[in-house]
C-alpha positions, 0 to 999 in steps of 0.5 A: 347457608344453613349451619355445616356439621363436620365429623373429625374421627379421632380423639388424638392429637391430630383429630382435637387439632383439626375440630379446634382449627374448624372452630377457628377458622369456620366459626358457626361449624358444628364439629363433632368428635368420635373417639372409641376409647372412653378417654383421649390421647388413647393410642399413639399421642399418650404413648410416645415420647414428647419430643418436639421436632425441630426438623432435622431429619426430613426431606427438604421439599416434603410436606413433613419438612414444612409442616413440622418447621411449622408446627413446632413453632405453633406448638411452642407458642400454644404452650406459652400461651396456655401455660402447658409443659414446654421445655427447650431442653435440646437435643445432640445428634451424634456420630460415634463412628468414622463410618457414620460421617457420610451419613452425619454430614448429608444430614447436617445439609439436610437439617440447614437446608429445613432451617433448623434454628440455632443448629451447629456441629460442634466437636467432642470437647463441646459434645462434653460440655453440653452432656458431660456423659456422652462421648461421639466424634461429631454431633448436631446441636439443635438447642431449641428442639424441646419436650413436652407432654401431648396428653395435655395438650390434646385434652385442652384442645378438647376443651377449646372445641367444647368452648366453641360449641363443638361436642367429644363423644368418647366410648364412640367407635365408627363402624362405617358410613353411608351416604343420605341426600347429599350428606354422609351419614356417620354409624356408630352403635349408639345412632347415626350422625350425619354430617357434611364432611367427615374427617378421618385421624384414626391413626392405627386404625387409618387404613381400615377405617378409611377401606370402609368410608373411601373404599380406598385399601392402599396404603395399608398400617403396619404397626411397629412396637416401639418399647421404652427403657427407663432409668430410675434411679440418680442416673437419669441426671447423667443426660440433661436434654436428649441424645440420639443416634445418626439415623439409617436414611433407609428406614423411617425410624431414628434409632434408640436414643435418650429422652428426658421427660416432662414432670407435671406432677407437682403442677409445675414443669420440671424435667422428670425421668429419662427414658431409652427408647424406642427401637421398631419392633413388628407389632402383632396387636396394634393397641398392645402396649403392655410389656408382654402384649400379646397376639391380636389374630386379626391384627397380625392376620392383617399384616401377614396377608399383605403382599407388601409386608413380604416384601419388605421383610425380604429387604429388612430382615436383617434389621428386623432381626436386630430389633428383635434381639434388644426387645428379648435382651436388655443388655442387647438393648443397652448395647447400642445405647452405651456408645453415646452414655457409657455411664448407665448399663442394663443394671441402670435400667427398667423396662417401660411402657411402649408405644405403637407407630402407624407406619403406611406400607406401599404393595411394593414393600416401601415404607411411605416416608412422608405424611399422606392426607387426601381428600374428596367427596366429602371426606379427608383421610389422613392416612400416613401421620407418623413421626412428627406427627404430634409437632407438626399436629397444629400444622397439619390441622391447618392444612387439612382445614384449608383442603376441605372445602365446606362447600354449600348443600 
């Protein structure tokens, strides 16, 4: 069978994961990568937190559940390997409130049933021993969830698919696709490129790129801004490891929290700054990570067209309003914030960088909760990766990979 040439559309984490799983398990592939940004990780890999997942929080049963219990222990074991940033630093989930503890026990079931390790509920006198500056009725131990940086992981994903013979092309945006003699045709500004199968992680851009490849509309990216505060002064020790908030099951965000960083920057890895963050603002500019990021016609033009989005603004605004109070005022911010760490108030902090989540919103207004990868004639979309995307990165390579097919022209 002559040589196959695979198309992967994406240089984040997800897309590098999938050409290197290609390479590993179809050796002689050629894969080719296209990234329109001049540099990888760009968009939502280089702007989120570096949280590895343990699995708490997803529904049992559910390919997110599966592929982050997964993927977590792929990721721990690539960066052992590879000696890239890995930090067990682990996370408390906390109930401050009485009225939170339908929701903390229902969660507790939840993260058991996905067979968090190590996972304990533990009361406040341990919730002091683990934090000393946190305070909370109740909360989830999960000591192996970890940080890490997934820049660097993905850049020496990369260099694995070069190794294996595979090419990155950077500053390379897809404009569509065609089909020629039973291949598809890849058109880029430069020249076009065919290919056997095309895989598609556009991330922010899934639903627009997949309209044009698939012809498929639905679902349709909402972006949500997802802005940082950060503490950069002695303070940033008054949390050791992360603490988080018991999330509203209603909604696919966790809740603002605390995170502390990786530190690269001395060539060993060390925990570095604490970040606040993010709460889920409605974006108008789906690449604006500025902290002032402006208006991008198209993208809230997009947004605002979509029946879907209306309805889910009638059901959530109260919510969304919220949000948008913490994004206008940092003491709005710190409010929620200051009932887990008392001790680090708005005079503590800066503003930060911001990310933007690819949330897939159904025409009747839900919010898809789950990943959603689907696949045919030759092209694999992934068209819902949000949130535990990066953890479960290596996870949902292998599943796209074993999906695809590779049949003989």
């Amino acid at each position: 069978m002559p040589e196959q040439t695979v198309g992967v559309v994406g240089g984040g984490i997800i897309g590098l994961a999938v050409a290197r799983e290609i390479t590993r398990q179809r050796p002689g592939t050629r894969v080719v990568v296209f990234e329109k940004e001049d540099h990888l990780a760009a968009h939502q890999t280089g702007h989120n937190s570096g949280v590895v997942h343990a699995g708490i929080y997803y529904r049992p049963g559910s390919l997110k559940a599966e592929l982050c219990a997964r993927g977590r222990t792929l990721i721990r074991d690539y960066c052992l390997e590879h000696d890239l940033p890995y930090d067990e630093c682990g996370k408390l989930v906390v109930a401050v409130d009485p009225s939170e503890m339908g929701r903390f026990d229902a969660l507790e079931q939840t993260a058991r049933t996905n067979g968090v390790p190590g996972l304990r509920r533990i009361g406040p006198d341990e919730i002091g021993e683990i934090e000393p500056h946190a305070t909370g009725l109740a909360a989830l131990h999960s000591p192996h969830t970890a940080i890490t940086d997934y820049r660097v992981i993905a850049r020496h994903l990369a260099g694995e698919v070069a190794k294996a013979g595979g090419v990155v092309h950077l500053s390379t945006a897809v404009t569509g696709a065609s089909r020629d003699r039973g291949r598809i045709v890849v058109a880029t500004a430069e020249r076009p490129h065919p290919v056997d199968h095309l895989v598609l992680c556009a991330g922010l851009q899934a639903d627009r790129l997949g309209r044009v490849v698939d012809g498929q509309r639905e679902p349709r990216i909402v972006p949500f801004r997802g802005e940082y505060l950060t503490v950069p002064g002695p303070k940033r020790d008054l949390v050791r490891g992360m603490v988080y908030p018991v999330p509203d099951p209603r909604y696919p965000f966790l809740g603002v929290h605390f995170t502390r960083r990786v530190d690269t920057s001395t060539g060993s890895v060390q925990r570095g700054s604490l970040e606040i963050g993010p709460n889920a603002v409605l974006a108008l500019h789906r690449e604006g990570y500025a902290v002032r990021p402006g208006l991008r016609i198209a993208d809230a033009a997009g947004t605002l067209g979509h029946p879907g989005f209306w309805r889910m603004a009638r059901t959530h605004w109260r919510t969304g309003a919220r949000e948008v109070r913490g994004s206008v005022s940092k003491r709005a911010y710190l409010r929620a914030a200051q009932r887990y760490v008392p001790g680090i108030g708005p005079e503590d902090v800066v503003r930060a960088g911001a990310g933007v989540r690819a949330q897939a919103i159904a025409r009747d207004g839900s919010l898809l909760d789950d990943f959603a990868i689907v696949s045919g004639n030759g092209v694999t979309s992934v068209r819902n990766a949000p949130s535990p995307a990066a953890t479960s990165s290596l996870a949902i390579a292998a599943y796209v990979v074993d999906r695809m097919g590779f049949e003989a022209r």
